[in-house]
N, C-alpha and C positions, 0 to 999 in steps of 0.2 A: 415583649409582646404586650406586657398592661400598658404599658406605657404608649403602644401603641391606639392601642382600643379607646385610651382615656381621649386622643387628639381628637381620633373619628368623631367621638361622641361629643366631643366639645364644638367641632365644625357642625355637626347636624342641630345641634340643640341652636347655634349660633344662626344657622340660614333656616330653622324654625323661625326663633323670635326675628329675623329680617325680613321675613314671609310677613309678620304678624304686623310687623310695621308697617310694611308695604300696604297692607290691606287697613290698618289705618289711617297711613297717612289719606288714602284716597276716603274715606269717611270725611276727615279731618278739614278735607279743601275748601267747604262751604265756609270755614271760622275762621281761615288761613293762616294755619295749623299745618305745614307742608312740611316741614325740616324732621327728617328718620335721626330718632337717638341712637342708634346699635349704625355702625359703620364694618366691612367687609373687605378685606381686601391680603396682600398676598403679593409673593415671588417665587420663582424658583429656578433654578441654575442647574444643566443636565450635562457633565460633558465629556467627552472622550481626550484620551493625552495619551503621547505612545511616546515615549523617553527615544532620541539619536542619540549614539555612542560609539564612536569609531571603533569597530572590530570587537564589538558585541552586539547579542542579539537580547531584547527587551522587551518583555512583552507588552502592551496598553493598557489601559484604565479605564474601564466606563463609569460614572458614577452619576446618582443622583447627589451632587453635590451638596442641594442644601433645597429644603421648602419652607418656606417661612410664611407662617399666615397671621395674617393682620386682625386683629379686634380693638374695636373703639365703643367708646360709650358716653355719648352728652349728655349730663346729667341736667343743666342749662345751659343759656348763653353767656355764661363765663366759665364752665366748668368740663371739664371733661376727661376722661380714662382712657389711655391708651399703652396696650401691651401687643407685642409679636412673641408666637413660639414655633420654634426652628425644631425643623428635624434635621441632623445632619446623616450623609453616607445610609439611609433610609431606619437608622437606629438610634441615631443618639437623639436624645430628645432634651432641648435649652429653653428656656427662658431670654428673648433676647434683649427688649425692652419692658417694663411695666411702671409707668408714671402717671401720676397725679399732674393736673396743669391748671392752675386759675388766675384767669384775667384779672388784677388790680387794677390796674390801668392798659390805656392799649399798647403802651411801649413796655410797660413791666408784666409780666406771670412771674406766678412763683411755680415751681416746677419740684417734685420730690417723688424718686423711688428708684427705679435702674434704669437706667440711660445711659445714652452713645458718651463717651469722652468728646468733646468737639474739638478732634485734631486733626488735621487736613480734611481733604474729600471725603474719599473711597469711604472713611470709617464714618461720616454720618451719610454718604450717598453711594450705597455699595448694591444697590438694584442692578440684575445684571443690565439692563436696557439705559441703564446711566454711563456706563461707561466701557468704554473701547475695549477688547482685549477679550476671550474667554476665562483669565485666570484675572484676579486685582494684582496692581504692581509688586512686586514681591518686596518696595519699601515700605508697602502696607500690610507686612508679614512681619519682617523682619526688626523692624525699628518700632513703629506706629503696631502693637498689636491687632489688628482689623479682624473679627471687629472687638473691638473694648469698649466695653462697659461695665457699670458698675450704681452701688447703691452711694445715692447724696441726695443735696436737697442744695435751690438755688431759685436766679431767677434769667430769664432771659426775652427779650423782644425786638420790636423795631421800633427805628425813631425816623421815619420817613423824608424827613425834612432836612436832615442829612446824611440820608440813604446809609444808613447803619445798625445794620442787626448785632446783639450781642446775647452771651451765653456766661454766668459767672456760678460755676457749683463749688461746693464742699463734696468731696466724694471721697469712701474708701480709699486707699492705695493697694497696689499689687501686694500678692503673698510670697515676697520674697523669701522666708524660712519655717516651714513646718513641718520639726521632723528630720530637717534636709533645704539643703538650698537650691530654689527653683530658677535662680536667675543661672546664666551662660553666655558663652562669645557667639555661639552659632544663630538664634535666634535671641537673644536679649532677655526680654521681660517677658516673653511670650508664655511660655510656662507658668507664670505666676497671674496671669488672669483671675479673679474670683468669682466673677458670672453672677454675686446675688445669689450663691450656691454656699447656704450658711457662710457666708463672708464673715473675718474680725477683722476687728479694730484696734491698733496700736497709737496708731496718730492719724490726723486726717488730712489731704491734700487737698491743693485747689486748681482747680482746669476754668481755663477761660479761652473767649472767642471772640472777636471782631471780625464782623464782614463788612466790605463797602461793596454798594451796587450801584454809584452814582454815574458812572458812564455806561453809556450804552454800549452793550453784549460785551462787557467787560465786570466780571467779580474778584474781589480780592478778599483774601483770608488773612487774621493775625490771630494763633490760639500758644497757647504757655499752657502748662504744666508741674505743678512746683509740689514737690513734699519728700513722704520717707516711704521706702517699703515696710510693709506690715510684719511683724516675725511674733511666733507663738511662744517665746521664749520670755517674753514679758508675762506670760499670764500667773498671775499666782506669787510673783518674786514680791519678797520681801523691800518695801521702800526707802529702810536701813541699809538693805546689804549690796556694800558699791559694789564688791566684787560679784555677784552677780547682774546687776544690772549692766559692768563692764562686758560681760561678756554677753550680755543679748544685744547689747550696742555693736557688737561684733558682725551680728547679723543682719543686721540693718545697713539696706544704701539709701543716698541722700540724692532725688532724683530731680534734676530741671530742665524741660524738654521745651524748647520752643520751633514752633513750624509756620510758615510761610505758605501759598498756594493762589493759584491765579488761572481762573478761564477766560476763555474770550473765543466768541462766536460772531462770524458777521459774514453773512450769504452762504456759500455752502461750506467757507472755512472755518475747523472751528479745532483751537490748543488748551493746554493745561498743563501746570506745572508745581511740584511741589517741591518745598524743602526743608529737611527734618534737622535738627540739633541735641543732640540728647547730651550733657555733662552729667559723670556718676561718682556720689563722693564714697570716698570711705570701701571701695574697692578691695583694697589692700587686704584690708580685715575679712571683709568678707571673704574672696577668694582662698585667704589661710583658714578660713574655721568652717567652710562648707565643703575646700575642692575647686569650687569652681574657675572657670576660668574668664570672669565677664570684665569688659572693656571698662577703660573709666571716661571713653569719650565714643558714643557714637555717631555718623553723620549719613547723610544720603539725600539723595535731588532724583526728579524725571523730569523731563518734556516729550511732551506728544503732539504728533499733531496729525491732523485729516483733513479727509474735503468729501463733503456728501454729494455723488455724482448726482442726483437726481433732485437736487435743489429748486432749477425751475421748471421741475414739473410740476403741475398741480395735482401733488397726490399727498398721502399721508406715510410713503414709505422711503425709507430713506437705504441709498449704497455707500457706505464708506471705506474708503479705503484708508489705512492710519500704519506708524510708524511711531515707535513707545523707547526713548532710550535713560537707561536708568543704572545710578552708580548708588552701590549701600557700603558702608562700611562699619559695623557693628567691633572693629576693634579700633577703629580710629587713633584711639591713645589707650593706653595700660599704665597701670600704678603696679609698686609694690615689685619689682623686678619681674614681673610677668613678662614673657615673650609677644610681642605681635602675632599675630598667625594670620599672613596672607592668604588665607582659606575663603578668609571673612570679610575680603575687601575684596568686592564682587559689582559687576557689569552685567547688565544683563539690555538687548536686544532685541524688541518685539514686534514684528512686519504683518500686518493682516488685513482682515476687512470684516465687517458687520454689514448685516441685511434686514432694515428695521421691518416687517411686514404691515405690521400697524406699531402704536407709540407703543405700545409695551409687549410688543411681542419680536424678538430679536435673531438670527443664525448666525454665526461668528465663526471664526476660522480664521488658526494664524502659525505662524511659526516664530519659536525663541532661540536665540544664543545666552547659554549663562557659560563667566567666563571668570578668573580671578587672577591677582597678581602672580602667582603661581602658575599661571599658565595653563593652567586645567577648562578645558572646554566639553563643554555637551548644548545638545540640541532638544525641540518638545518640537512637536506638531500638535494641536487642538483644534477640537470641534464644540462646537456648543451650542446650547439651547437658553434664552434667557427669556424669563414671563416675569410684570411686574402688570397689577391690575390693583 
């Protein structure tokens, strides 16, 4: 409940001082002095899921999924703050962004503090009103942590001239072992997230991004991933004692993830498509000294696509109807005489439609098939609410 109160009061103090602005800025006009420092803004995802199951009965989920509200802060015209903090399920309370960003030049910033990982989409454009679907791909659950972030420091910008945005940080790595090992085959690295939530440090990774925008309503994505997971089992060892360091080396997987992604829009059609690669070393070890059971290769792809019936109307709301098909496979390959387990090589099926009413105010409604090589099938119906302002 403090934690609740502290948000309220941080939103009131925040659309005080945007009041204050406001009514400067309008002083300010005569010197022209117009540009408001404090910036305002926000998401939030409402939705209902009612689980199909042949010959059970299940009951549904309402949820406020998640509200996420935006604060910024220009300090000048090269410099500026910006953080988001999440509530999720109307209790938990995150941290989702807070970064530092200064212009060197207009194609370089340097950028430092907790940030998106820049790996496909969904994980740096996960506003419900961005994308199709009431739930994100479940490749962006499963493989891609969505959303992942984390504390580094880097730089990134555009170089217009040959329509190329890029992103290159140092960042933390996941917490693969504290206490217990957080990675596994069912959801991957997801567990091991550290959210900037007293994060450590065993070694540092490095994430990177290429985009090209050079043709028209066509973007293309290139992001990698390269490092170790993090394990608490370094801290304190002796730099003498190989046998201990052998075995916190135990704990440690050696991770390189590269992902692919591509949109394209042109009149009322408009597709996307991802695809994830994860290689994991040193499996073996880990899976004998935690339990666990995590792949040493994961993989997974979607394509989607739609068509917004009301394209040549002149209005600003948009009907889409979409189809989302999508293959994960989180045990892809196994080391170490681990079993596969077709559990985890899963297909999933998504048929719906979206009701833009204005750009950021969204109704969605869809139905899934999740299905595995095992032959295990079930069903979701969703409804949903998406606000991005």
């Amino acid at each position: 409940m403090k934690k609740i109160f502290t948000i309220l009061f941080i939103i009131a103090n925040a659309v005080f001082v945007k009041a204050q602005n406001a009514s400067q800025n309008t002083m300010n006009k005569a010197s022209g002095d117009t540009g408001s420092k404090v910036q305002i803004g926000g998401y939030a995802q409402i939705d209902f899921n009612q689980p199909v199951k042949k010959d059970q009965m299940s009951n549904g989920t309402l949820d406020v999924h998640r509200m996420v509200l935006l604060f910024a802060y220009r300090f000048n015209e090269r410099t500026n703050f910006v953080t988001e903090i999440e509530l999720e399920h109307v209790k938990e309370v995150f941290v989702e962004q807070a970064f530092l960003n200064y212009e060197i030049k207009p194609w370089l910033n340097f950028r430092g503090g907790l940030m998106l990982v820049p790996m496909g989409i969904i994980n740096e454009y996960h506003e419900p009103p961005t994308f199709n679907g009431v739930e994100r791909p479940n490749l962006d659950n499963k493989i891609v942590p969505t959303t992942w972030r984390e504390i580094g420091a880097g730089f990134t910008g555009r170089i217009d001239n040959v329509s190329l945005k890029y992103q290159l940080y140092v960042m933390n790595g996941f917490n693969g072992y504290n206490a217990g090992g957080a990675f596994r085959g069912t959801d991957g690295f997801r567990k091991g997230r550290q959210k900037g939530a007293e994060s450590f440090l065993s070694s540092p990774n490095l994430a990177t991004k290429i985009d090209y925008y050079g043709i028209l309503g066509l973007k293309l994505g290139f992001s990698t991933y390269n490092g170790k997971s993090q394990s608490s089992m370094y801290n304190g060892i002796d730099k003498n004692d190989a046998a201990a360091i052998a075995v916190a080396d135990s704990s440690v997987v050696g991770i390189s993830m590269v992902g692919f992604d591509a949109r394209y829009r042109k009149g009322g059609f408009e597709a996307r498509g991802q695809v994830n690669i994860v290689n994991i070393k040193n499996t073996d070890q880990y899976n004998d000294f935690t339990g666990k059971d995590l792949g040493s290769q994961m993989f997974g792809w979607y394509a989607e696509a739609g068509y917004n019936l009301l394209h040549t109307a002149k209005t600003e709301q948009k009907f889409v109807p979409f189809v989302r098909y999508e293959m994960y496979n989180t045990h892809a390959k196994t080391d170490g005489g681990l079993s596969i387990n077709g559990m985890y090589d899963r297909t999933d099926v998504t048929v719906g439609t979206g009701w833009w009413l204005a750009t950021g105010a969204v109704l969605k409604a869809d139905y899934q098939v999740f299905s595995d090589v095992s032959d295990n099938s079930t069903g979701q119906f969703n409804l949903g609410i998406g606000i991005w302002f």
